[in-house]
LUMGU-327329 format. One record per residue: residue number from 1; residue in three letters; chain; y, x, z of N, C-alpha, C in turn. Coordinates in nm, 3 decimals. Each point is the difference from the previous one (the first is absolute). Example, Ala and Ser with C-alpha at 12.3 -4.5 7.8 and 13.67 -1.06 7.14 Angstrom:
2
[1 Ala A [-0.569 1.319 0.780] [0.119 -0.089 0.000] [0.120 0.090 0.000]],
[2 Ser A [0.105 -0.035 -0.072] [0.119 0.082 0.006] [0.109 -0.077 0.073]],
//
This chain:
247
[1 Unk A [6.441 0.922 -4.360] [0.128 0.064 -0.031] [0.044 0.088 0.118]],
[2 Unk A [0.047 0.145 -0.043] [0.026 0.084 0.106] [0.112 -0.094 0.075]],
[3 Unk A [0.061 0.076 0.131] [0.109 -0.109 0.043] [0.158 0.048 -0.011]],
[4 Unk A [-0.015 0.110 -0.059] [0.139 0.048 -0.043] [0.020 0.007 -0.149]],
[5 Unk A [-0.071 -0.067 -0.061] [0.040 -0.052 -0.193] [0.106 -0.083 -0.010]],
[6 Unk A [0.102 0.103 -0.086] [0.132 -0.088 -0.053] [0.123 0.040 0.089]],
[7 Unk A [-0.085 0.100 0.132] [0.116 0.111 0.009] [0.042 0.132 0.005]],
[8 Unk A [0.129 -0.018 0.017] [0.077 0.141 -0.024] [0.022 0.096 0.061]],
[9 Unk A [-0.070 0.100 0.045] [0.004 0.080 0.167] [-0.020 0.159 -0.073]],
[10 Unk A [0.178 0.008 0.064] [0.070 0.145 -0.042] [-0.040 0.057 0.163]],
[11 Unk A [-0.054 0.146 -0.058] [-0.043 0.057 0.086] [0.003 0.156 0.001]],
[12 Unk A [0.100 0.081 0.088] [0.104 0.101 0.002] [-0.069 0.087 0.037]],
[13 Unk A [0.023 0.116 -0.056] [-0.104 0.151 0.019] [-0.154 -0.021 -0.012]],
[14 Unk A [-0.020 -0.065 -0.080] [-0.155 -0.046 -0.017] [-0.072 0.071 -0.102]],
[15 Unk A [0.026 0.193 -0.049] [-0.034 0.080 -0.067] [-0.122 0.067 0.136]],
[16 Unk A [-0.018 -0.061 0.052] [-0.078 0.073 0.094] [-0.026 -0.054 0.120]],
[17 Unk A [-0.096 0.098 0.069] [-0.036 -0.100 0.178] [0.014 -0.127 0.034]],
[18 Unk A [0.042 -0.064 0.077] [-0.039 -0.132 0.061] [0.098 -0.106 -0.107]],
[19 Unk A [0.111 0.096 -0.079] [0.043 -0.096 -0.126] [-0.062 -0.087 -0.100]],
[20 Unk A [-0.098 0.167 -0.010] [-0.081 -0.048 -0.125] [-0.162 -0.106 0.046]],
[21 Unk A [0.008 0.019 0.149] [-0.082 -0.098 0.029] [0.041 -0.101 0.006]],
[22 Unk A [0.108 -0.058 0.019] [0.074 -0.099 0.014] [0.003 -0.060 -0.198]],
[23 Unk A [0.067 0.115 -0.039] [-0.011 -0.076 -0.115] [-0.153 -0.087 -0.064]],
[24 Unk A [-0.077 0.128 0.013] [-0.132 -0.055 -0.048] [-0.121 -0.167 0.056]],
[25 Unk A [0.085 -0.016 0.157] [-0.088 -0.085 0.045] [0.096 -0.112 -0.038]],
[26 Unk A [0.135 -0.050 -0.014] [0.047 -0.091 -0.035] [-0.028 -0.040 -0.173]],
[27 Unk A [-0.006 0.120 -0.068] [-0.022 -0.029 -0.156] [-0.146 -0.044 0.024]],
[28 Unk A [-0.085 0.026 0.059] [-0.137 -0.113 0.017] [-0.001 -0.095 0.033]],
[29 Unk A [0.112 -0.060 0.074] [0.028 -0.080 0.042] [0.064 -0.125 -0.046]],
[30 Unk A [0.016 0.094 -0.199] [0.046 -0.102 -0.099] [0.132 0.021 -0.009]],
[31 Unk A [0.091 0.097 0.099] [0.156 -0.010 -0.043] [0.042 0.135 -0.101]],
[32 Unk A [0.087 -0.076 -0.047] [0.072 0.108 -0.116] [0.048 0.137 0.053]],
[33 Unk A [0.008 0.088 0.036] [0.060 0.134 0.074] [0.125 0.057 -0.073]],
[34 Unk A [0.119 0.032 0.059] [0.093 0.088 -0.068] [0.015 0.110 0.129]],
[35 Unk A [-0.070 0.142 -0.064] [-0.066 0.099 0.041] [0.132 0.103 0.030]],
[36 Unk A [0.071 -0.006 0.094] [0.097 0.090 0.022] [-0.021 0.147 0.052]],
[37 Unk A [0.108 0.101 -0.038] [-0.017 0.157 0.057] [0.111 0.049 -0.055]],
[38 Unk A [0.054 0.077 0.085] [0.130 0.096 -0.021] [-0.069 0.087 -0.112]],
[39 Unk A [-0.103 0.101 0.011] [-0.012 0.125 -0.077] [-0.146 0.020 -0.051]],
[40 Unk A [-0.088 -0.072 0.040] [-0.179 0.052 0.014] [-0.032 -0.066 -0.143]],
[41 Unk A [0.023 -0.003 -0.111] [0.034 -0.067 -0.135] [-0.172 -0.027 -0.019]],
[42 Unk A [-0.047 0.140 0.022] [-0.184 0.002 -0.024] [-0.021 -0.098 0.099]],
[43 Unk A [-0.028 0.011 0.125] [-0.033 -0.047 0.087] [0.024 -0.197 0.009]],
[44 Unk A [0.119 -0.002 -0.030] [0.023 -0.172 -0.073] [-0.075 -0.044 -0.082]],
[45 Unk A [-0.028 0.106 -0.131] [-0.083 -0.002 -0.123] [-0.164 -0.033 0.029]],
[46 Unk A [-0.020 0.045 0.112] [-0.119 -0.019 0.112] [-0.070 -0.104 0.049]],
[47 Unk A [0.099 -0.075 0.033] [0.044 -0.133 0.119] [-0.054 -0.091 -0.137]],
[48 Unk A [0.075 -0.004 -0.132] [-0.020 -0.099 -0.068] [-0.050 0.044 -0.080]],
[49 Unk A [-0.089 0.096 -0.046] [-0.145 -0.013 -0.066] [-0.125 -0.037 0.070]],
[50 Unk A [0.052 -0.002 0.151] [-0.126 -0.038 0.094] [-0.019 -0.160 0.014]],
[51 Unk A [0.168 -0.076 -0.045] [0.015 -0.100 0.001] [-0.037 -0.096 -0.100]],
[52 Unk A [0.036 0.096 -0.060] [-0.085 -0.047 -0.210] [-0.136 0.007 0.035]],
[53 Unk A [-0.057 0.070 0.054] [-0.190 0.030 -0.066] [-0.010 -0.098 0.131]],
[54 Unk A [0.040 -0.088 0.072] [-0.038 -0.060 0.122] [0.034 -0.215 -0.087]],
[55 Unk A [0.063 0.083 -0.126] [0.009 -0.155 -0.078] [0.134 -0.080 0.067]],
[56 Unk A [0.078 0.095 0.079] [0.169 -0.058 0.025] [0.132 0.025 -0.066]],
[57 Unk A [0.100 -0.005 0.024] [0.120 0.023 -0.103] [0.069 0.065 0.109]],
[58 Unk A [0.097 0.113 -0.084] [0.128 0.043 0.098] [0.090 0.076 -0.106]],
[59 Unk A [0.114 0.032 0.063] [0.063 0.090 -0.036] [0.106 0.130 0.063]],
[60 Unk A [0.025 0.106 -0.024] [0.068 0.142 0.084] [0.119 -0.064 -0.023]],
[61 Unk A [0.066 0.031 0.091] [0.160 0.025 0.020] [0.009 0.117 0.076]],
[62 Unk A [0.096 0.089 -0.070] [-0.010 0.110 0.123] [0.183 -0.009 0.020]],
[63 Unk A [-0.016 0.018 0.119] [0.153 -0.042 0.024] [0.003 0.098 0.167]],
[64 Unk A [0.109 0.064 -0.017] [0.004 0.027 0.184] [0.025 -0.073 0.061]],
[65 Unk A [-0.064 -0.069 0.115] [0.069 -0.143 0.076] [0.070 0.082 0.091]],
[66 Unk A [0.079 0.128 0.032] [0.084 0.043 0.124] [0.145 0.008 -0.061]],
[67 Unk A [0.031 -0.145 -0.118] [0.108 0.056 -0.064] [0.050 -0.166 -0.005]],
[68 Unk A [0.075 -0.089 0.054] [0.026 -0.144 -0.026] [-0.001 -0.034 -0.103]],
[69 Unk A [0.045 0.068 -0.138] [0.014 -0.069 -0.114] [-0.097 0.024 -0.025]],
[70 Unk A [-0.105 0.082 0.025] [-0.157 0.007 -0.060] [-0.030 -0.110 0.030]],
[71 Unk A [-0.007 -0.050 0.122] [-0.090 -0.121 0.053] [0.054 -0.118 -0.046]],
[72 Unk A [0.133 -0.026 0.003] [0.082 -0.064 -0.128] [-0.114 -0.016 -0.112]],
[73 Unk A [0.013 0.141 -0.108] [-0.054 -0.005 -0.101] [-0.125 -0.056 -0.016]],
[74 Unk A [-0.091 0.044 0.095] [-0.136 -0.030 0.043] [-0.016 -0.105 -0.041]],
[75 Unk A [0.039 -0.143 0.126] [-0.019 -0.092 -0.028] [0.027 -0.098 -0.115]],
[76 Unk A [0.125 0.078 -0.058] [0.032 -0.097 -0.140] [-0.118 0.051 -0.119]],
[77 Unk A [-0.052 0.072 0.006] [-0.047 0.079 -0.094] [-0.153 -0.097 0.015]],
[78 Unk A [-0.017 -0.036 0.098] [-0.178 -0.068 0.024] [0.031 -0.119 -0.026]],
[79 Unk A [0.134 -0.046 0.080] [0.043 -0.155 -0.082] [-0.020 -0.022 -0.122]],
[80 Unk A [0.079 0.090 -0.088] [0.058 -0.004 -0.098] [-0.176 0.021 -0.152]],
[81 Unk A [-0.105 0.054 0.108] [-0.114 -0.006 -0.085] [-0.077 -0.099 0.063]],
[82 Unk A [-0.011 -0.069 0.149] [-0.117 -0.048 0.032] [0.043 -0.157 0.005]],
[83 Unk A [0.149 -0.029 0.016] [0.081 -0.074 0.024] [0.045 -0.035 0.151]],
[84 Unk A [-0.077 0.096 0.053] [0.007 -0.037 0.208] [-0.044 0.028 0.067]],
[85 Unk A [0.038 0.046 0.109] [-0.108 0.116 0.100] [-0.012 -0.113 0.099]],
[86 Unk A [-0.114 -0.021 0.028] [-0.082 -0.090 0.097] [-0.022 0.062 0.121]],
[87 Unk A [-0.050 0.148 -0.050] [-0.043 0.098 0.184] [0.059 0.126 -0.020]],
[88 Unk A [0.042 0.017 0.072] [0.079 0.146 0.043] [-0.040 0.077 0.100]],
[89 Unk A [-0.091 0.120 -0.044] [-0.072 0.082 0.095] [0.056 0.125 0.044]],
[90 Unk A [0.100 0.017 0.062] [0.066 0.118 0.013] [-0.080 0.131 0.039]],
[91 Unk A [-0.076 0.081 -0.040] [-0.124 0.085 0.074] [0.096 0.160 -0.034]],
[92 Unk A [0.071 0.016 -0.068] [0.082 0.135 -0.067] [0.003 0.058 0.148]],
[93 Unk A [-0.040 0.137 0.034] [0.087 0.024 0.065] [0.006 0.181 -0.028]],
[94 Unk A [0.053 0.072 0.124] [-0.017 0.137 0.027] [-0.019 0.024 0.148]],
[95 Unk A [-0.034 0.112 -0.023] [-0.033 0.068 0.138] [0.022 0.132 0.053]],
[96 Unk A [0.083 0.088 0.105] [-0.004 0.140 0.012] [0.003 0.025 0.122]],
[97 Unk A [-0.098 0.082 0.019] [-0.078 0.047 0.175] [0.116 0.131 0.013]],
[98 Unk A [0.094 -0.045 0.137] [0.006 0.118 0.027] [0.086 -0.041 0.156]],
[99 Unk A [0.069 0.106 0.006] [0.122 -0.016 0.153] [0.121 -0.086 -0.081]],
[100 Unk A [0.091 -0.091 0.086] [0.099 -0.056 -0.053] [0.113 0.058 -0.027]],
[101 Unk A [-0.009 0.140 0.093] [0.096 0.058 -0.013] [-0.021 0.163 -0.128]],
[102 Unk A [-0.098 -0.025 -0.065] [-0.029 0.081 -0.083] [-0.005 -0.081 -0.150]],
[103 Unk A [0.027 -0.142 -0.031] [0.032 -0.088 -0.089] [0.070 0.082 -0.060]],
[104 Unk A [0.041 -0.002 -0.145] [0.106 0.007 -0.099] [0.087 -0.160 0.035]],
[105 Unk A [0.140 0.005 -0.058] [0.029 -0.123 0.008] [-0.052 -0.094 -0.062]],
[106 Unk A [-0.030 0.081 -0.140] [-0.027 -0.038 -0.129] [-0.114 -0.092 -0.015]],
[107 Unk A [-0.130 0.087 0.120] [-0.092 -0.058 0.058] [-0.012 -0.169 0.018]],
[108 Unk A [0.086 -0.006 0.109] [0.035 -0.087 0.086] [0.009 -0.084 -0.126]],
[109 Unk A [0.129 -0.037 -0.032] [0.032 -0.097 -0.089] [-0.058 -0.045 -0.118]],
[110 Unk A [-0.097 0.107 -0.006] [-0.099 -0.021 -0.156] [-0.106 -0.144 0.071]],
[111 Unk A [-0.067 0.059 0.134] [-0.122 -0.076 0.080] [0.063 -0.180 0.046]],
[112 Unk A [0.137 0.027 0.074] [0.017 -0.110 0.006] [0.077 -0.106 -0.110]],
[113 Unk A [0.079 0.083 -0.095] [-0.001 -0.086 -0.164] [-0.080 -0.005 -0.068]],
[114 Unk A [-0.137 0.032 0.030] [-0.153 -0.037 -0.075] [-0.046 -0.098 0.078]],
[115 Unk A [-0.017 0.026 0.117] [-0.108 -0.074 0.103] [0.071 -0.133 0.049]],
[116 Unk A [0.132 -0.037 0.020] [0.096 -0.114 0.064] [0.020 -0.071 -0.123]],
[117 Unk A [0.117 0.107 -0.022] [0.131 -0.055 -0.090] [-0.084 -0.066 -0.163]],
[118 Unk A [-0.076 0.075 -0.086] [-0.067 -0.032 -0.073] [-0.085 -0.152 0.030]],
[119 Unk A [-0.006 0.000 0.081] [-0.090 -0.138 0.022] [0.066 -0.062 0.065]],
[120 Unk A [0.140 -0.013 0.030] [0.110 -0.049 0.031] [0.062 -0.074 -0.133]],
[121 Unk A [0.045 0.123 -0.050] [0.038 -0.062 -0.139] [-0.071 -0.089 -0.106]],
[122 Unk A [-0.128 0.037 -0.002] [-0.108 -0.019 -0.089] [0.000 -0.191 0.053]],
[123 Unk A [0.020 -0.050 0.119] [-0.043 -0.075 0.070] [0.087 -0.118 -0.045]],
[124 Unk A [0.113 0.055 0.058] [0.130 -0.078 -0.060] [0.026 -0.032 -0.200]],
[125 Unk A [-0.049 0.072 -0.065] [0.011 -0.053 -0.115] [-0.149 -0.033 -0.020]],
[126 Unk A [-0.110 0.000 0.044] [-0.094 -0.068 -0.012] [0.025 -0.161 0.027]],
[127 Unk A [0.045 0.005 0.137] [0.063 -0.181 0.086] [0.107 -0.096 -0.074]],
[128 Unk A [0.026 0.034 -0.147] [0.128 -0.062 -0.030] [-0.118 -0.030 -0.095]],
[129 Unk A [-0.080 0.067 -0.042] [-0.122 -0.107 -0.152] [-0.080 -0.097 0.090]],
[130 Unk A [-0.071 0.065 0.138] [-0.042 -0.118 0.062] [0.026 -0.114 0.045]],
[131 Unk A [0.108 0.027 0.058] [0.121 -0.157 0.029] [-0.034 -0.052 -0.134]],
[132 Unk A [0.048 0.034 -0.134] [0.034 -0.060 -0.063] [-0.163 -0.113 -0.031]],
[133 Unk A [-0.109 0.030 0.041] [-0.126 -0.024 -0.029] [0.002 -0.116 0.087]],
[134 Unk A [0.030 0.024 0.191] [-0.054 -0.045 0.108] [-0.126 0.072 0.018]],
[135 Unk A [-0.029 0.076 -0.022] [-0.125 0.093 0.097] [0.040 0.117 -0.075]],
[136 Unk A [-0.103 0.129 0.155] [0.012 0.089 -0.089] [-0.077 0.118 0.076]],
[137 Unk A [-0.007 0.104 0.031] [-0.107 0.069 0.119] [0.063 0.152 -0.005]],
[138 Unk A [0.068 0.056 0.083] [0.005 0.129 0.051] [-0.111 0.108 0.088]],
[139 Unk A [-0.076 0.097 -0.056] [-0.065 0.040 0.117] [-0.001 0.119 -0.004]],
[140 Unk A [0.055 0.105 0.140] [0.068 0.112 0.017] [-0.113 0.092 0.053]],
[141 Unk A [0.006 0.094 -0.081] [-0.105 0.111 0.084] [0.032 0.077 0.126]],
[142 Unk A [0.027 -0.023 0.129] [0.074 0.075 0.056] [-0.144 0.128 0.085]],
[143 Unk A [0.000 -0.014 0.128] [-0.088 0.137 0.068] [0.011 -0.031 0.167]],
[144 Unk A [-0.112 0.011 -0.006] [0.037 -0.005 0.209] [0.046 0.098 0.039]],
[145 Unk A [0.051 0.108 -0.057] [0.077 0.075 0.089] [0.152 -0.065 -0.028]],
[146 Unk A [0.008 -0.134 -0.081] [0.149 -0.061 -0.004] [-0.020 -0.083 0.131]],
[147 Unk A [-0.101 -0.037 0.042] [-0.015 -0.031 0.153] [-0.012 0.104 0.136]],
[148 Unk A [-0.060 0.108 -0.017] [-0.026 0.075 0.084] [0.120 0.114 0.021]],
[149 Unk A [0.003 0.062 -0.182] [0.086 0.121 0.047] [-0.107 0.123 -0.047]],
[150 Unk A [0.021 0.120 -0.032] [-0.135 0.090 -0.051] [0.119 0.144 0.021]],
[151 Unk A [0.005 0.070 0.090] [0.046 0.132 0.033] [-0.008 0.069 -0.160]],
[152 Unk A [0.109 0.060 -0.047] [-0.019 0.109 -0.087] [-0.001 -0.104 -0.163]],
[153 Unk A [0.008 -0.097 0.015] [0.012 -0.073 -0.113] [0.113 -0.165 0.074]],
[154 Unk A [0.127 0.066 0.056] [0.118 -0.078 0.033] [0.052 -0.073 -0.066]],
[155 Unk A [0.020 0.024 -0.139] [0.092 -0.059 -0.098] [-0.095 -0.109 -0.068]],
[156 Unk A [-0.113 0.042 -0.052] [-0.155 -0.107 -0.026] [0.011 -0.109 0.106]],
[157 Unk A [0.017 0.053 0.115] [-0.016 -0.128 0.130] [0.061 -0.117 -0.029]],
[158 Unk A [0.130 0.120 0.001] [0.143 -0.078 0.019] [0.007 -0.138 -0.128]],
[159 Unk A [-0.040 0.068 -0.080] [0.010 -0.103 -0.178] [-0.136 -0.098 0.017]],
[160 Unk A [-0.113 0.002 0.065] [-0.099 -0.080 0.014] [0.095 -0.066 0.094]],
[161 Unk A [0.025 0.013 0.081] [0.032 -0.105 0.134] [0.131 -0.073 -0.078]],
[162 Unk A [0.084 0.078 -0.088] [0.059 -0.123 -0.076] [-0.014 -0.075 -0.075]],
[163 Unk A [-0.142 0.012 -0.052] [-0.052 -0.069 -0.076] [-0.066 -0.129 0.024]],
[164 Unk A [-0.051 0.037 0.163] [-0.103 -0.106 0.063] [0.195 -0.115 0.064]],
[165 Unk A [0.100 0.039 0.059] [0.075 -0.065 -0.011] [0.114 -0.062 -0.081]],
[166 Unk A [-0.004 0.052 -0.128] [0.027 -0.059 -0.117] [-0.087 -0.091 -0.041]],
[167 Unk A [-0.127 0.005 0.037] [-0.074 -0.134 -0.065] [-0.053 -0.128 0.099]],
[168 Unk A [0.048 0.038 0.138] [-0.027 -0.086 0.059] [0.131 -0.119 -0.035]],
[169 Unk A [0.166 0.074 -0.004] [0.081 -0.060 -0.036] [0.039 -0.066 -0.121]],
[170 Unk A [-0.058 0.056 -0.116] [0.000 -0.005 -0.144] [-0.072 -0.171 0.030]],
[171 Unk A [-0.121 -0.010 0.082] [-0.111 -0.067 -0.022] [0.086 -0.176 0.069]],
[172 Unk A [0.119 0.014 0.090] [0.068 -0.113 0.095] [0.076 0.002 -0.169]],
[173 Unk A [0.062 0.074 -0.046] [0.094 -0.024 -0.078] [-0.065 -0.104 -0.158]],
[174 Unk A [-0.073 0.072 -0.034] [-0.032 -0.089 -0.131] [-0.095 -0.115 0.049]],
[175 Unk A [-0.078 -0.023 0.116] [-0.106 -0.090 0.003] [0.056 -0.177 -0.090]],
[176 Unk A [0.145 -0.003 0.068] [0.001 -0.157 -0.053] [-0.025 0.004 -0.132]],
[177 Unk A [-0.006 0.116 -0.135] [0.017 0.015 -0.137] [-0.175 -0.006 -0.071]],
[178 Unk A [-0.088 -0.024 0.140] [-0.134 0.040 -0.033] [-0.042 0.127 -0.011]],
[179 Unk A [0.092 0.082 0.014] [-0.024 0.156 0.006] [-0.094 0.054 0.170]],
[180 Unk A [-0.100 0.114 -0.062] [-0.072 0.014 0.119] [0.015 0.127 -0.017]],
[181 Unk A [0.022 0.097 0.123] [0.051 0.172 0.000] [-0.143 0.004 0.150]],
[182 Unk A [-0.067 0.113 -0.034] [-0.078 0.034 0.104] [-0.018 0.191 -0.053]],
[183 Unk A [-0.073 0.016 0.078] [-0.037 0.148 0.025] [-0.155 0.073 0.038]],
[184 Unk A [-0.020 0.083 -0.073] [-0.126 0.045 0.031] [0.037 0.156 0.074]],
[185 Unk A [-0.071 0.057 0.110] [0.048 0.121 0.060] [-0.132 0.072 0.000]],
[186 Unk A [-0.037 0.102 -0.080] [-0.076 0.018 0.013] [-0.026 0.160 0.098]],
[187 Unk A [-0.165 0.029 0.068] [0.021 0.113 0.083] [-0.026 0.056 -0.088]],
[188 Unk A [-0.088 0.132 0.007] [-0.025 0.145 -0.032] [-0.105 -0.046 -0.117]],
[189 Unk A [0.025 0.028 -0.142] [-0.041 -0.070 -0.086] [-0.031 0.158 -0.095]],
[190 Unk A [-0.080 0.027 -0.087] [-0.061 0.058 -0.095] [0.058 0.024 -0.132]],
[191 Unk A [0.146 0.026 0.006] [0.097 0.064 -0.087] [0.000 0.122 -0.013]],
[192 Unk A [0.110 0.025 -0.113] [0.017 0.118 -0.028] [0.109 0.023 0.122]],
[193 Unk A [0.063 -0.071 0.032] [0.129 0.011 0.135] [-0.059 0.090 0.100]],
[194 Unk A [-0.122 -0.006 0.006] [-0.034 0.045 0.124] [-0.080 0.142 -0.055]],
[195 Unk A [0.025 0.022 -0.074] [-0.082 0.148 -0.091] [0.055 0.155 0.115]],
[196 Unk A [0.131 -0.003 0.084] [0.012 0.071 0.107] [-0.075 0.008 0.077]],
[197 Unk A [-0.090 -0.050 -0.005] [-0.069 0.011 0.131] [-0.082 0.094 -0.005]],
[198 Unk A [-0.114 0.096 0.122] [-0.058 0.076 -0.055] [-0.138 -0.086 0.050]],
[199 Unk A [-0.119 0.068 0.030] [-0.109 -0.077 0.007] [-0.003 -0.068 0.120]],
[200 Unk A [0.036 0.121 0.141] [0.010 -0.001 0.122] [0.100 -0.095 0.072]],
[201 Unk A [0.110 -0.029 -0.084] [0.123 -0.097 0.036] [-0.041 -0.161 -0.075]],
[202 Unk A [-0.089 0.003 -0.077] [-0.047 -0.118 -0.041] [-0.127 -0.039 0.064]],
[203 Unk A [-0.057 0.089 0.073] [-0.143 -0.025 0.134] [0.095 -0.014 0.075]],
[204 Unk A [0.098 0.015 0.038] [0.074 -0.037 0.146] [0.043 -0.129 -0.019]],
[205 Unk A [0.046 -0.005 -0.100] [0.078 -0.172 -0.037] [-0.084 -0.081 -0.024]],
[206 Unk A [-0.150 -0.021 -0.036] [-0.068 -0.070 -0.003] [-0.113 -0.001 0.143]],
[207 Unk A [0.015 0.063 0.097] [-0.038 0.007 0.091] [0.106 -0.069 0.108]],
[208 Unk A [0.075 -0.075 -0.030] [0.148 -0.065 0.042] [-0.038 -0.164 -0.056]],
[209 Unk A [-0.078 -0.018 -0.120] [-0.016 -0.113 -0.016] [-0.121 -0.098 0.026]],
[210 Unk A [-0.006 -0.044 0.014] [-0.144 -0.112 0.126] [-0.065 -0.002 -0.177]],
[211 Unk A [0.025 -0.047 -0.119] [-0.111 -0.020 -0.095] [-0.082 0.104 -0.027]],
[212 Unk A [0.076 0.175 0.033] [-0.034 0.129 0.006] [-0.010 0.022 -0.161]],
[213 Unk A [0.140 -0.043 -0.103] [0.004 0.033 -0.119] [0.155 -0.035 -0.062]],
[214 Unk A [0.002 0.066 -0.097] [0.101 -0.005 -0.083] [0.009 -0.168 -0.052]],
[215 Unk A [0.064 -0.094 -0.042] [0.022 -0.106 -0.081] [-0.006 0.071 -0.142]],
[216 Unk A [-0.039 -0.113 -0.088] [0.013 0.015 -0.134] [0.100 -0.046 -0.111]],
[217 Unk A [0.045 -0.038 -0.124] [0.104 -0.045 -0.066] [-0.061 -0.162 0.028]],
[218 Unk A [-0.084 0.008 -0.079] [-0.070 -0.138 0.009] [0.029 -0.083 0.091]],
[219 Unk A [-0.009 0.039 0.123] [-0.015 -0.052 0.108] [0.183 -0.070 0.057]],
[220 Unk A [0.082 0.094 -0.035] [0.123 -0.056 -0.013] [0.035 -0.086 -0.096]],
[221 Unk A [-0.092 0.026 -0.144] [0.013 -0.093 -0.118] [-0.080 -0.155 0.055]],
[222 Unk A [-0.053 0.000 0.042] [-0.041 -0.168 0.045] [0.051 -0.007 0.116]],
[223 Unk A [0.066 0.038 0.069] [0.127 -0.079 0.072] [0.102 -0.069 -0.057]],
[224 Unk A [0.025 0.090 -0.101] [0.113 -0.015 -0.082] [-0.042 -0.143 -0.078]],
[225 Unk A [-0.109 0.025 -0.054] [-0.042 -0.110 -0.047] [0.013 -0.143 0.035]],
[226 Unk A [-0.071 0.007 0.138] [0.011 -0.104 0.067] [0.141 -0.062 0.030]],
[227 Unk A [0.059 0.072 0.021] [0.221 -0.040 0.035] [0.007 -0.082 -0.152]],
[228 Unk A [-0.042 0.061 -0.098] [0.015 -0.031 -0.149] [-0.007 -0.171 -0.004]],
[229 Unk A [-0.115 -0.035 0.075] [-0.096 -0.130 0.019] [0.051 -0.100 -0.011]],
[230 Unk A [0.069 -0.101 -0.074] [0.054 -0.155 0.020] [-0.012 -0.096 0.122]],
[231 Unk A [-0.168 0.062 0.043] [-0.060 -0.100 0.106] [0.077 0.085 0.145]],
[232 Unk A [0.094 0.074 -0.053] [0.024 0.067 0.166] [0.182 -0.004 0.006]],
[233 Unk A [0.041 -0.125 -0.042] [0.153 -0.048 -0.050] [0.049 -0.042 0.100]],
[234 Unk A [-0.050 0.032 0.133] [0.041 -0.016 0.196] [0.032 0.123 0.044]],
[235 Unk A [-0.054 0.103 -0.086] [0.018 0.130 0.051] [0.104 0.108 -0.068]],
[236 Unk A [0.124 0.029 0.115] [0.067 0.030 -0.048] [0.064 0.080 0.138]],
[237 Unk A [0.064 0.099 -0.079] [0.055 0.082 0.132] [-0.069 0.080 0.098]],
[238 Unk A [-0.121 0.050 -0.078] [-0.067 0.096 0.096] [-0.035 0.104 -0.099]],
[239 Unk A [-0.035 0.137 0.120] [-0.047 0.126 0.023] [-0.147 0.011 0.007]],
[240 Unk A [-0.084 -0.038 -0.107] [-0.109 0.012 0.020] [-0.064 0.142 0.016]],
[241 Unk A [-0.080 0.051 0.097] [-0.039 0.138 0.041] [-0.131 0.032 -0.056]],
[242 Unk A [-0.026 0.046 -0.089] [-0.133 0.064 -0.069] [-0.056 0.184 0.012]],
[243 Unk A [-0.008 0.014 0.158] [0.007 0.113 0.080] [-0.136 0.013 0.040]],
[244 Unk A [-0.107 -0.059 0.002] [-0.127 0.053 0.056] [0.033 -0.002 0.174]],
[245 Unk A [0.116 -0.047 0.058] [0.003 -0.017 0.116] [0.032 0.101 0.077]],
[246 Unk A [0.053 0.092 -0.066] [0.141 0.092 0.024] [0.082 -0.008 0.103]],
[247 Unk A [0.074 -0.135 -0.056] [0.102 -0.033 0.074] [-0.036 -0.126 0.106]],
//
């Protein structure tokens, strides 16, 4: 028996990249998927035909999580079909390369009510079905530049680094409820996020990393996995770094 059969693991912006890896290695893993995305409708449509021909179950919600009553809605909506969200993978995010002082406001507040607040909210009405269980598993996609910091992408930093301290605290707060909140950070990974780059700025950045390569989805997807794990119900409150040694 896989070791995640019989659960429920909602998993946010998973129409694509390290989402949709995420989605795909936990639905092998035997758990049910509720396949979230603001707008990529095909791209969701994607996630769970790959999930079907792989012999797993899921279903789309497309919901914007940068909106509280979305994430509200969200979660009642997976309740209300699966009967209970067991894992909560917050991975949604955005991203925009530039000077801080060349931001729109509009900018600003879109990145950190996608990237924080969304998995802020999402978190908190996720933690009121888990209590009600006694267990339950949070795990946050955040970025080592929420540890480091990354020039020219300030506001990304800024929302990773609240992410990695929202879940260290999230993680003191629910533990007595059986609830476990951890974090995966991943480095310079093989997205479309990183499609700015040109050839020469992606030989420089991988000439920066000791494995001398890009990471893959996968490769963040069995981290993720592993946090998923029953047998790892000690571990809680960390920043796990899946950087090729980056950082």
């Amino acid at each position: 028996m896989e070791k995640l059969t019989g659960k429920v693991i909602l998993v946010t912006g998973a129409s694509r990249g390290i989402g949709r890896a995420i989605a795909l290695e936990l639905s092998k893993q035997g758990a049910s998927i509720a396949i979230n995305c603001s707008k990529d409708v095909e791209g969701a449509k994607k996630t769970l035909d790959e999930i079907i021909s792989n012999g797993g179950y899921g279903k789309i919600y497309i919901k914007d999580i940068s909106k509280a009553i979305n994430c509200k809605e969200l979660i009642q909506d997976v309740i209300k079909t699966f009967g209970k969200v067991d894992i909560l993978v917050n991975n949604a995010g955005r991203s925009k390369v530039g000077l801080l002082m060349d931001c729109e406001d509009e900018d600003i507040e879109e990145l950190i009510n996608t990237n924080l607040l969304g998995a802020m909210y999402l978190s908190k009405y996720a933690v009121t079905n888990m209590i009600s269980r006694g267990s339950g598993n949070i795990i946050n996609i955040s970025s080592i530049w929420g540890e480091v910091g990354a020039s020219c992408e300030v506001v990304y930093s800024s929302s990773k680094g609240g992410i990695n301290l929202f879940t260290k605290a999230l993680s003191k707060e629910v533990a007595p409820f059986g609830i476990r909140v951890n974090a995966v950070a991943p480095g310079v990974i093989n997205t479309e996020m990183n499609n700015f780059l040109d050839k020469d700025e992606k030989n420089s950045l991988i000439e920066e990393i000791p494995q001398g390569r890009f990471g893959d989805c996968d490769e963040i997807a069995k981290a993720v996995s592993f946090l998923c794990d029953d047998n790892c119900k000690y571990l809680t409150g960390q920043i796990i770094r899946v950087d090729g040694g980056i950082i």
